[in-house]
C-alpha positions as CSV (number, residue, x, y, z in Angstrom):
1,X,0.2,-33.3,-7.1
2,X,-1.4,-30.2,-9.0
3,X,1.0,-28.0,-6.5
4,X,3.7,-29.7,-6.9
5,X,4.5,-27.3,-9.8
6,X,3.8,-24.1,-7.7
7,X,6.6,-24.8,-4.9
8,X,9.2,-26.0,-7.5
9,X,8.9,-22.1,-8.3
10,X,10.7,-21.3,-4.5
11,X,13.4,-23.6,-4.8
12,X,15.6,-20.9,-4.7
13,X,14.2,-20.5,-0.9
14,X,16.8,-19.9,1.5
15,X,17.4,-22.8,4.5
16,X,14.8,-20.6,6.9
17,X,12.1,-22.3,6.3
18,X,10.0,-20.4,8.8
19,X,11.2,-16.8,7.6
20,X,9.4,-13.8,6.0
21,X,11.9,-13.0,3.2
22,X,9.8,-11.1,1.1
23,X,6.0,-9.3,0.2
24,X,3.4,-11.8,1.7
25,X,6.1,-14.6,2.8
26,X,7.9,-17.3,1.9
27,X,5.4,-17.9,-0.5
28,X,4.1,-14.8,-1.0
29,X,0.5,-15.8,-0.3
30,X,0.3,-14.3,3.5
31,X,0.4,-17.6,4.6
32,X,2.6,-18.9,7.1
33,X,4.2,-22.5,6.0
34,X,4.4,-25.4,9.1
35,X,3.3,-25.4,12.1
36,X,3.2,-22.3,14.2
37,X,1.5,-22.5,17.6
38,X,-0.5,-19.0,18.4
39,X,-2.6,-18.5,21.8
40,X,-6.1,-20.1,21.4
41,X,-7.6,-17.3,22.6
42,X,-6.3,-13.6,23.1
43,X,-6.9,-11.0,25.5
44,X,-5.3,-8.7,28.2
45,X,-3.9,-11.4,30.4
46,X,-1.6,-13.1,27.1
47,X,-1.2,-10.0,25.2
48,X,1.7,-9.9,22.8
49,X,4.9,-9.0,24.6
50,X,7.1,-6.5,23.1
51,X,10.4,-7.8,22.8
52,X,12.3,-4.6,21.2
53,X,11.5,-1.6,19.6
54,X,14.2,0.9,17.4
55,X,15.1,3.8,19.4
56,X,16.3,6.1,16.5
57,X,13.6,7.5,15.1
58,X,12.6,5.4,11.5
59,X,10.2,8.2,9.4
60,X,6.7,6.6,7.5
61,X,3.9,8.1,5.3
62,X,5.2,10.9,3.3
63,X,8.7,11.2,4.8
64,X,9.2,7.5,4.7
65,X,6.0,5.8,3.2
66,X,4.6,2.4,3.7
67,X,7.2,-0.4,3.3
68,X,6.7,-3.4,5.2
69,X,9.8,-5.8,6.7
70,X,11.4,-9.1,5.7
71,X,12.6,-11.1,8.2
72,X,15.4,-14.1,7.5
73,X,18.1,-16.0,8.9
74,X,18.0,-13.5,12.4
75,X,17.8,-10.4,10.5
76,X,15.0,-7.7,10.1
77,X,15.4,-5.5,7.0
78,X,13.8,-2.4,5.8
79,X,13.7,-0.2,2.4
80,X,12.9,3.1,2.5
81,X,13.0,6.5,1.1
82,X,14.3,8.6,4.0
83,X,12.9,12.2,3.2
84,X,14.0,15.0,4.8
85,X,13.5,18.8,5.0
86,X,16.4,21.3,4.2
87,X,16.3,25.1,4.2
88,X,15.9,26.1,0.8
89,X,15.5,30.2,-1.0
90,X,13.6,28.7,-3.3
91,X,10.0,28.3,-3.1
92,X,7.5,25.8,-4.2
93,X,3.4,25.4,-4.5
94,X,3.8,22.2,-5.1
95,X,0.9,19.2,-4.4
96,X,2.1,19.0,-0.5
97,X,1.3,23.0,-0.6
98,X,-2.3,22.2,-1.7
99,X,-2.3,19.1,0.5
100,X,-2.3,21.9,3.3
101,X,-4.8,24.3,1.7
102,X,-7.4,21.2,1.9
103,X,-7.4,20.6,-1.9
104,X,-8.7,17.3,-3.2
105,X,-9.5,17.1,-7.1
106,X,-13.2,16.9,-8.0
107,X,-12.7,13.4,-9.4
108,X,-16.6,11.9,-11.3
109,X,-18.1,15.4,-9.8
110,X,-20.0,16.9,-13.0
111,X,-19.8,20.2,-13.6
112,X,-23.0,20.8,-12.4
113,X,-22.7,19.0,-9.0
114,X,-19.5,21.7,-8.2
115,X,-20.8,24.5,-9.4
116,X,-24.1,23.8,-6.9
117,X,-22.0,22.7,-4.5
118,X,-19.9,25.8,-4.4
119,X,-23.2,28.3,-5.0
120,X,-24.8,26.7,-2.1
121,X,-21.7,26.6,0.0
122,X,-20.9,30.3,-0.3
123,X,-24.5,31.5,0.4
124,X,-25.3,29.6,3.6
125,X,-27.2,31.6,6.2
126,X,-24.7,32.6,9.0
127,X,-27.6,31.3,11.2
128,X,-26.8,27.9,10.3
129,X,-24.6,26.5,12.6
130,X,-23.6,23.2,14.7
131,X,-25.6,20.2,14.6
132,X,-27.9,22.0,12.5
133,X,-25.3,22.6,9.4
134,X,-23.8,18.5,9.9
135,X,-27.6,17.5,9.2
136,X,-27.9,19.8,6.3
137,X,-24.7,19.2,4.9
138,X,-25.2,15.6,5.5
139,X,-28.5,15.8,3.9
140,X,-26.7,17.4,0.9
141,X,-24.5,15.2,0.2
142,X,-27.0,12.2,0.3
143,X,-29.1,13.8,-2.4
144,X,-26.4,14.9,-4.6
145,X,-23.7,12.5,-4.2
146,X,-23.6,8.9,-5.3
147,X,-22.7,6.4,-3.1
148,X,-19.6,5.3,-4.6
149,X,-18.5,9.0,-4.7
150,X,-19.5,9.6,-1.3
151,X,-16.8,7.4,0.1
152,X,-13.9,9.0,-1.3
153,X,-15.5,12.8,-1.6
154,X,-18.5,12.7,0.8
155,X,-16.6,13.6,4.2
156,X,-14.5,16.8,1.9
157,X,-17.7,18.1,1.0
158,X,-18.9,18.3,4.1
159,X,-16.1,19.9,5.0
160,X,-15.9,22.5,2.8
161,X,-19.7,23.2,3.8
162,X,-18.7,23.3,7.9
163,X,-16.4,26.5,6.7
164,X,-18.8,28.2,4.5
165,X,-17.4,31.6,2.9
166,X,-13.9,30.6,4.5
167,X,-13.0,27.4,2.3
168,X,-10.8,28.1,-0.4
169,X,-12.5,28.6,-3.6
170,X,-12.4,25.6,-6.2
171,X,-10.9,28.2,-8.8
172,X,-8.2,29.2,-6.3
173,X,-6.5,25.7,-6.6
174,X,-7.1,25.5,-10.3
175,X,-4.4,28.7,-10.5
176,X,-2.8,27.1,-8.3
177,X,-2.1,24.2,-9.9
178,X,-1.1,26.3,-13.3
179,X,2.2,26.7,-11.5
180,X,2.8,23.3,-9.3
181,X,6.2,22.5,-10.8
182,X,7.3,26.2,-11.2
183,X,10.5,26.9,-9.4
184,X,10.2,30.1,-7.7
185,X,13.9,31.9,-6.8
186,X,12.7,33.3,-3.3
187,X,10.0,34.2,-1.1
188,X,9.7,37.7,-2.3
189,X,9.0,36.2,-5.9
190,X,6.6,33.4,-4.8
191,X,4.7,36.3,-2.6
192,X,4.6,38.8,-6.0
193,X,3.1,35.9,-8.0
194,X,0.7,35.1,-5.3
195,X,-0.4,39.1,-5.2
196,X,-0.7,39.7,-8.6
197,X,-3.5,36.9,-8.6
198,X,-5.7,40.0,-6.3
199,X,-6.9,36.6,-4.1
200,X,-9.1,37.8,-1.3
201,X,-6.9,38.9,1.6
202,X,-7.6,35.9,4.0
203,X,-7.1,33.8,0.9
204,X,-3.6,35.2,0.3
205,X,-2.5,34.6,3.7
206,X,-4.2,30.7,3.7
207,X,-1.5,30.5,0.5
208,X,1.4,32.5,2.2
209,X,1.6,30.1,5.1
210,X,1.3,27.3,3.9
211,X,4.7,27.8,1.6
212,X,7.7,26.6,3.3
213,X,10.8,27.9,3.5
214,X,12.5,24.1,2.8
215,X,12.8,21.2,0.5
216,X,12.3,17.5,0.5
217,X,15.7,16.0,-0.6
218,X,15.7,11.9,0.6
219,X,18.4,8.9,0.4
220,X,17.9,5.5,-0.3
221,X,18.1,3.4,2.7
222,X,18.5,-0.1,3.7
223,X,18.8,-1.5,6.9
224,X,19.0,-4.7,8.4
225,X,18.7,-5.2,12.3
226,X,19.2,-7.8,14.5
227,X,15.7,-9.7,15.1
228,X,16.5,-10.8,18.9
229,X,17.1,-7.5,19.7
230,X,16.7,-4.5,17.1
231,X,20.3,-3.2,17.3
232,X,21.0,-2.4,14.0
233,X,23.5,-4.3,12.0
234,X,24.3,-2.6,9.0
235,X,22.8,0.4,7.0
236,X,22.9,1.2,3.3
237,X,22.4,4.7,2.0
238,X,22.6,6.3,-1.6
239,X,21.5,9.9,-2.6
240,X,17.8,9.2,-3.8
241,X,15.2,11.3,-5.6
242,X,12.4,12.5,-3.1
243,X,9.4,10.3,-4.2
244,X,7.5,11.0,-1.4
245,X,4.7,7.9,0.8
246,X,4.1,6.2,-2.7
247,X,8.1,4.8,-2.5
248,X,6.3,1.9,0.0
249,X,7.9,-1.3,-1.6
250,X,9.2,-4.3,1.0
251,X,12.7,-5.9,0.0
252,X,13.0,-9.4,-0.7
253,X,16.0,-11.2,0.6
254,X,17.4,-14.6,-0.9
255,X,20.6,-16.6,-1.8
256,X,22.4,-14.0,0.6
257,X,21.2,-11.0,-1.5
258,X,18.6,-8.1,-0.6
259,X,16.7,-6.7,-3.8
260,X,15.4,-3.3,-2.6
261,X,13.3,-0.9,-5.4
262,X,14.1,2.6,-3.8
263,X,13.2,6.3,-5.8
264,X,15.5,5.7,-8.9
265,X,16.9,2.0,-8.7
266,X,16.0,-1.3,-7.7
267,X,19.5,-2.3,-5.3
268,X,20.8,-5.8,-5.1
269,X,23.1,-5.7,-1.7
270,X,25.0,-8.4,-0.1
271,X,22.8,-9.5,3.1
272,X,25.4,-10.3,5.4
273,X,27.7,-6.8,4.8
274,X,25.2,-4.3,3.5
275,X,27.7,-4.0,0.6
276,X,26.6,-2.8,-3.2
277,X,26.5,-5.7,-5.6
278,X,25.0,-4.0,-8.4
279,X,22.4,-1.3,-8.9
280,X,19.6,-0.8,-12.5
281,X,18.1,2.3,-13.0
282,X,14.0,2.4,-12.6
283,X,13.0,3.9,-16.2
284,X,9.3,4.2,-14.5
285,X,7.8,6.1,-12.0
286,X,9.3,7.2,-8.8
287,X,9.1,5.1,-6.1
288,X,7.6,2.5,-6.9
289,X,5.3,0.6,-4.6
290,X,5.3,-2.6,-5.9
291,X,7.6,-5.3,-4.1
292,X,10.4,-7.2,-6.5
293,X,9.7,-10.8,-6.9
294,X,12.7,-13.5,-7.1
295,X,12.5,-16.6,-8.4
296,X,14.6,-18.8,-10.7
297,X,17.4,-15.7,-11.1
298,X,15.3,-13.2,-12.4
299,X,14.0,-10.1,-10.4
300,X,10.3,-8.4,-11.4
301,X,8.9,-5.2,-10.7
302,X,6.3,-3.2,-11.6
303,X,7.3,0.3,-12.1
304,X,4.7,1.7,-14.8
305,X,5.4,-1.3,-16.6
306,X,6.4,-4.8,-15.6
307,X,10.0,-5.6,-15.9
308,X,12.4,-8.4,-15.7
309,X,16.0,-7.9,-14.5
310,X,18.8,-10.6,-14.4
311,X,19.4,-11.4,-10.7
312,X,22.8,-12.0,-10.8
313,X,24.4,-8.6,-12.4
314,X,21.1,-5.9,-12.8
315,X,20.7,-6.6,-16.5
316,X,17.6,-5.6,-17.5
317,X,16.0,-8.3,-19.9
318,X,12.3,-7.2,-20.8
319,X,9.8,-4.5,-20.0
320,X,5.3,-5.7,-20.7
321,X,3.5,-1.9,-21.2
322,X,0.6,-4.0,-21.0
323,X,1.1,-4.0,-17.6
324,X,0.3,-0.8,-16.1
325,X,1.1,0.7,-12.4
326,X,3.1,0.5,-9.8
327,X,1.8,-0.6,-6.4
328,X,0.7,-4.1,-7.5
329,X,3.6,-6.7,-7.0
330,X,4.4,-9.9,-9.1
331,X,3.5,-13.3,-8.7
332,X,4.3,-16.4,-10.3
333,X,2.4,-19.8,-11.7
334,X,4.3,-22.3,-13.8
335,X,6.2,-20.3,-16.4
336,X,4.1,-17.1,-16.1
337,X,4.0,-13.3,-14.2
338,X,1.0,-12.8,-12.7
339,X,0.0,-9.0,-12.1
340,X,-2.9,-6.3,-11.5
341,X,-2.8,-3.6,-14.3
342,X,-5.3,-1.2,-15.0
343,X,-8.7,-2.6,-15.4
344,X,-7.4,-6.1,-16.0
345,X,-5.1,-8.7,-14.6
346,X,-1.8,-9.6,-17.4
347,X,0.0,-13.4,-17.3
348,X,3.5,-12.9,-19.1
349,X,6.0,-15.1,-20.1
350,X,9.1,-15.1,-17.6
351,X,11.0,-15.5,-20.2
352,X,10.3,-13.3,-23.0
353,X,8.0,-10.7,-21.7
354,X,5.3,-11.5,-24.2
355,X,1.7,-11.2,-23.1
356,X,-0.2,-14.3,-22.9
357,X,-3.5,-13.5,-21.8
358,X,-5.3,-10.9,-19.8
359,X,-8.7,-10.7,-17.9
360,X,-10.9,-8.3,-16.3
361,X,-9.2,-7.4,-12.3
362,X,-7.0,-4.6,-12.0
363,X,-5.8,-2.3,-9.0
364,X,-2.8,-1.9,-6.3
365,X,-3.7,-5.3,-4.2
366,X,-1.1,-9.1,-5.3
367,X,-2.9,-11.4,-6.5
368,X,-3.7,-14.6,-4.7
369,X,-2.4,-18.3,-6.5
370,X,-3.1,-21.5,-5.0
371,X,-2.7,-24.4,-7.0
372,X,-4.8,-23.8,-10.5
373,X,-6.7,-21.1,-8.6
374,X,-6.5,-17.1,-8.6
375,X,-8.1,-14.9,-6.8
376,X,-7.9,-11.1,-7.5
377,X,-8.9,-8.2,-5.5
378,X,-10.4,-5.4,-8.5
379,X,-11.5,-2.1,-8.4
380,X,-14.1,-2.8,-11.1
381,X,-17.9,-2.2,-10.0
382,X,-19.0,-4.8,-9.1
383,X,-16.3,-7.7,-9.7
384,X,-14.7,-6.5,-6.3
385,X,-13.5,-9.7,-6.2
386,X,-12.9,-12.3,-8.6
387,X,-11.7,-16.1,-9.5
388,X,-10.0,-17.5,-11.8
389,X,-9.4,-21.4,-13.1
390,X,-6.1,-21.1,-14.6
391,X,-5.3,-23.3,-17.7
392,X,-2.1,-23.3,-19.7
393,X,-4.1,-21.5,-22.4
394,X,-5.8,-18.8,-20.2
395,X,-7.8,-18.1,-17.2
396,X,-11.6,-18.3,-16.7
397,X,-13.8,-16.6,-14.3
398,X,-15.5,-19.1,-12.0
399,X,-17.5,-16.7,-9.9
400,X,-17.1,-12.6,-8.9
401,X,-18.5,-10.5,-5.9
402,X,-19.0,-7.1,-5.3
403,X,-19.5,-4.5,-2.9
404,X,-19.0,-0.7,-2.6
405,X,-15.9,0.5,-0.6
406,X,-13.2,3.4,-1.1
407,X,-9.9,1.4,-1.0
408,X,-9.8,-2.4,-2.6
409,X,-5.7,-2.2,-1.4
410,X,-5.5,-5.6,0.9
411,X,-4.1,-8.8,-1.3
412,X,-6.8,-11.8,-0.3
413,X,-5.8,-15.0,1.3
414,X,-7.0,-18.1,-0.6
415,X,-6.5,-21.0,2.4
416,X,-8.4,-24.8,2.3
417,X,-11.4,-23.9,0.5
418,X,-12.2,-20.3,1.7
419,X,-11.2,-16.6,0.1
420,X,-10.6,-13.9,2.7
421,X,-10.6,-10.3,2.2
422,X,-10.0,-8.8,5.5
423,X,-9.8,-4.9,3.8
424,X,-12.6,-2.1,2.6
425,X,-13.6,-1.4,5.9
426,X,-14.8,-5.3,6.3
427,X,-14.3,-9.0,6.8
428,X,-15.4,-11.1,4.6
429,X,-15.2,-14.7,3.8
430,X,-16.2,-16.6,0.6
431,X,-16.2,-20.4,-0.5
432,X,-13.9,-21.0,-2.9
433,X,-15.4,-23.2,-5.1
434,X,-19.0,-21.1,-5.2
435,X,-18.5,-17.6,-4.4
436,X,-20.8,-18.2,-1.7
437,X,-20.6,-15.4,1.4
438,X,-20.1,-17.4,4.3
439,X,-19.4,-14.4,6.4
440,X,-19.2,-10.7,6.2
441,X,-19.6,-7.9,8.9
442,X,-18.2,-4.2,9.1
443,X,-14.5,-3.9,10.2
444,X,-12.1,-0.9,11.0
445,X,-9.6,-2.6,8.6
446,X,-8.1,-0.7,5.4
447,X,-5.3,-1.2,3.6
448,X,-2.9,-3.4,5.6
449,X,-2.7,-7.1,4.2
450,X,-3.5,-9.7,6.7
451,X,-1.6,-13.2,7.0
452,X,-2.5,-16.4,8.1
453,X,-0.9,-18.8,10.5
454,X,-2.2,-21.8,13.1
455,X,-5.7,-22.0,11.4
456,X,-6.0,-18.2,12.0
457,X,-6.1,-14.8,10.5
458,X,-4.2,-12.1,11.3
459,X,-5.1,-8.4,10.8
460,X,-4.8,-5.1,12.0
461,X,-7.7,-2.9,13.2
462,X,-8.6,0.7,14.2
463,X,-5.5,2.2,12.2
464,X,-3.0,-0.2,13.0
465,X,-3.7,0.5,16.6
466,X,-4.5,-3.8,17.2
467,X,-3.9,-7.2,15.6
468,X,-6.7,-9.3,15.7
469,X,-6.7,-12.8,15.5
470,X,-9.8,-14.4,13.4
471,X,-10.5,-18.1,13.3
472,X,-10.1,-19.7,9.7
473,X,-11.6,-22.6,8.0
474,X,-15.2,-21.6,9.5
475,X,-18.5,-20.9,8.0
476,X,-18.8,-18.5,11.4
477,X,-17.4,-15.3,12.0
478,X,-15.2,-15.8,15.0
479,X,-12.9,-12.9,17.0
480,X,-10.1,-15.1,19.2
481,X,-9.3,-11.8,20.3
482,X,-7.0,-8.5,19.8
483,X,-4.0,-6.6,21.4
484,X,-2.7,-3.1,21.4
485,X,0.4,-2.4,18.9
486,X,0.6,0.3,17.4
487,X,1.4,-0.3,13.7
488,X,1.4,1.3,10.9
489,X,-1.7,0.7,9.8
490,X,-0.4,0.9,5.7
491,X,2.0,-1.4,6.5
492,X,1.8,-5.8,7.0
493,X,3.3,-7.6,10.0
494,X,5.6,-10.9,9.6
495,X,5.2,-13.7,11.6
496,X,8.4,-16.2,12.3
497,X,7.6,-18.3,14.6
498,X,5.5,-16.8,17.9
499,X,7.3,-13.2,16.7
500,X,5.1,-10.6,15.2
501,X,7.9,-8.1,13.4
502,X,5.8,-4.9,12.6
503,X,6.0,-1.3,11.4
504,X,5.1,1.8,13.2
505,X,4.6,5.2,12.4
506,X,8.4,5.8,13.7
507,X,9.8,2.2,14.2
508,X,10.4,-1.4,13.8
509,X,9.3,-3.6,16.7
510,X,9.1,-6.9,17.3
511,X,6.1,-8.6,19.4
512,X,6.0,-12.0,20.7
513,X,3.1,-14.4,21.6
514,X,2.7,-16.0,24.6
């Protein structure tokens, strides 16, 4: 009976009990309730079968960012911010400008390390060319660069070395960057500025061209599309604030309502019409990432801090500063918000907002709760993952792993006895109890979260490109197979019954097992 207190929390479930309505499902675990019967085995011959896919063009990643679907009572539904470009006499060097000139910020580079780095970069021989400069920028990095920095720097460097006296100079972008939120009346004013730096010539026309002549403005967008067949059933729009890929949050649908956190406010809409029930400003940052959370007639977000809104009219009832970010989402356990700050995971009062207790975690993945268990995904060295026995007076660490990897972003899956982080560019299974590795092996899998249904795991590989299907519950790493989709590869699938409802880089589509 220790759960029984757990699934109390979802009585506010709608009738669907197979449905997706929200981040991670039904439960918000990225586990799949009942009994769901998936192919035993997967290959060409059973592939998924694609059973629509949106015609009208649906933007991702900076025009659209990273939102995944909920799927209830027949109905697909998406939040986005849809960006777009307009011609504009104004001109900009904003971040996307630098984007295109290759900048990256230094990051834990010391002083030393860039200015070698530059030195050496601007007086390699001519001489040293193809294979020969990858093996000596290669060998560079490797005795320069720790390996921790080499994951999220290493391949830039490189880079930077394969162009030699061409790459933009590190000092360029730092005057560039002095005027990144300047306003600039036209291109004749923006080109005077650029001048009157006395940038080398090929320099100045890197910087030129990379201007454009438009502006990002976006709407807030809601749809909702019929899950037999795609066709589109209603579609909400407001004028928005362009936020740009990091507006990635997934709506959560209940009680005949869609919550939606867009660029400026988080949007409670009626389900069945599309219609405005009430709207709350976000007083945090743009866009946020993190996906609301429902439950018991309250709505939480993380949007720099977490906050609690009255479901029924948008009344905002507490903000927690101790909770920091805003690509983590909520979850809950007994009367408490469970959530990845910065450095540490917070438990707050669903009430009042108070703080109860906080432990070392932190970072953009939702935390995993099953039963008196949680499981975080960190970004702290060494404590990449980490467990939890939760008590009514706090939480202690039963055992932590680590390993080295550039994104920690995937939420774990905690299922009978075994953790599963199917992210960092691996697989990887644990024991629950122990800690213990029961298997781990090298994976083209990022960011996406994976779910779990039918005693297996489902994930996407190679970009998005293929789901995977992975058996669970055993101590041996075991492929049952993979299919071609085409996701977005930032983005995580549903499953309702045999149909996989997905993102792609321009669409919704829905995929059914055979």
């Amino acid at each position: 009976m220790k759960a029984v207190h757990f699934f109390l929390l979802f009585a506010t479930l709608p009738a669907f009990a197979d449905d997706w309505p929200q981040w991670r499902g039904p439960l918000r675990n990225g586990i799949v309730p009942g009994s769901v019967d998936l192919p035993e085995t997967l290959n060409d011959e059973n592939a998924p079968v694609k059973l629509w896919e949106t015609t009208e063009e649906i933007p991702s990643d900076h025009y659209g960012g990273h939102g995944s679907v909920a799927v209830t009572g027949g109905r697909v539904f998406l939040s986005l911010v849809w960006h777009r470009d307009e011609p504009t006499e104004t001109r900009r060097i904003d971040g996307d400008v630098l984007s295109k000139l290759d900048y990256r910020g230094t990051g834990s580079l010391t002083k030393e390390i860039v200015d070698k780095m530059e030195t050496d970069r601007e007086n390699l021989s001519r001489r040293l060319r193809g294979e020969a400069l990858d093996k000596w920028a290669q060998d560079w990095v490797d005795a320069n660069i720790d390996e921790k920095t080499k994951l999220s720097l290493g391949g830039w460097i490189i880079g930077r070395f394969k162009k030699g006296p061409t790459a933009i100079p590190l000092s360029v972008y730092e005057t560039l960057n002095t005027v990144s939120k300047q306003v600039f009346s036209s291109q004749a004013e923006v080109e005077a500025w650029v001048n009157a730096q006395n940038f080398e010539p090929p320099i100045r026309d890197q910087i030129i061209a990379a201007i454009p002549n438009t502006m990002k403005v976006a709407d807030d967008v809601v749809m909702c599309l019929d899950a037999s067949s795609g066709a589109e059933r209603w579609r909400f729009k407001a004028p928005g604030f362009p936020s740009g890929r990091a507006s990635s949050s997934t709506p959560a649908v209940f009680d005949g309502k869609v919550y939606a956190a867009l660029s400026e406010k988080l949007y409670c809409l009626d389900a069945e019409k599309g219609t405005i029930i009430w709207e709350s400003p976000l007083s945090g940052k743009k866009g946020p990432a993190s996906s609301p959370l429902v439950i018991e007639g309250k709505v939480y977000l993380l949007q720099n801090s977490l906050t609690a809104w009255e479901a029924a009219n948008g009344k905002e009832l507490w903000k927690n500063a101790d909770v920091k970010g805003s690509n983590s989402s909520p979850v809950a356990w007994k009367q408490l918000i469970i959530a990845n700050s910065q450095g540490q995971v917070v438990a707050t009062d669903r009430e009042t907002g108070k703080t109860i207790w906080s432990v070392p975690g932190g970072g953009d993945a939702t935390p995993a709760v099953v039963e008196d268990t949680l499981v975080v995904t960190s970004t702290l060295d060494g404590k990449n993952l980490i467990a939890y026995d939760l008590s009514d007076t706090g939480a202690k660490e039963r055992w932590s792993y680590g390993f080295l990897a550039q994104r920690y972003s995937a939420s774990p899956i905690v299922h009978e006895g075994y953790v599963y982080h199917l992210c960092s560019d691996r697989h990887l299974c644990l024991d629950l109890e122990t800690g213990s590795v029961k298997w781990e092996r090298q994976a083209q899998s990022s960011i996406s979260s994976p779910l779990l249904a039918d005693g297996k795991l489902l994930v996407y590989e190679n970009r998005g490109g293929f789901v995977s299907l992975l058996r669970a519950g055993s101590d041996s790493y075991e492929i049952v197979g993979k299919a071609k989709v085409g996701a977005l590869y930032c983005a995580s699938p549903a499953l309702v019954g045999k149909t996989i409802y997905l993102r792609t880089a321009k669409s919704v589509a829905a995929y059914q097992f055979q």
